[in-house]
C-alpha positions, -999 to +999 in steps of 0.1 A: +416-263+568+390-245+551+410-232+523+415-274+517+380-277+515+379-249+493+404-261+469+390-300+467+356-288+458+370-268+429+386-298+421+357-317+420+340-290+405+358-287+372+366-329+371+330-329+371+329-304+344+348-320+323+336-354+326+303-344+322+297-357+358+271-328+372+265-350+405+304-346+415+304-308+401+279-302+423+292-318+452+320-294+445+303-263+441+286-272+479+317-281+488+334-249+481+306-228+498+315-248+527+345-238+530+335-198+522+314-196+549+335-217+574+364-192+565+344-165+571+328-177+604+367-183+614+373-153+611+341-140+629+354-158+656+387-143+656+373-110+656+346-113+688+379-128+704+396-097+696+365-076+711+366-096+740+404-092+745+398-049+741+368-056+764+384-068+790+421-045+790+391-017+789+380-035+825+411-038+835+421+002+825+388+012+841+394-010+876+426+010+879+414+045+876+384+037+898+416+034+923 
């Protein structure tokens, strides 16, 4: 989804470069910036997930040797 929002700012962004529209070119510079940093806080996200995932198979490693 973010990669939409991405591509409809630049859209906007060079329609409202061309029609001399700096309102709507703006709108799509913000627009793609939104879309950056939601991508990138996906994939902060997807990473801590990934911690937690190593995390917890280290519990899980660490329970068994304790055993």
């Amino acid at each position: 989804m973010c990669v939409f929002e991405q591509v409809k700012g630049k859209t906007k962004e060079v329609v409202g470069e061309v029609t001399n529209n700096d309102a709507l070119e703006q709108e799509g510079k913000a627009q793609v910036d939104k879309g950056v940093e939601q991508t990138k806080a996906d994939s902060a996200q997807a990473e801590a997930k990934a911690h937690e995932k190593a995390a917890e198979a280290a519990d899980k490693r660490q329970k068994l040797a304790e055993n």
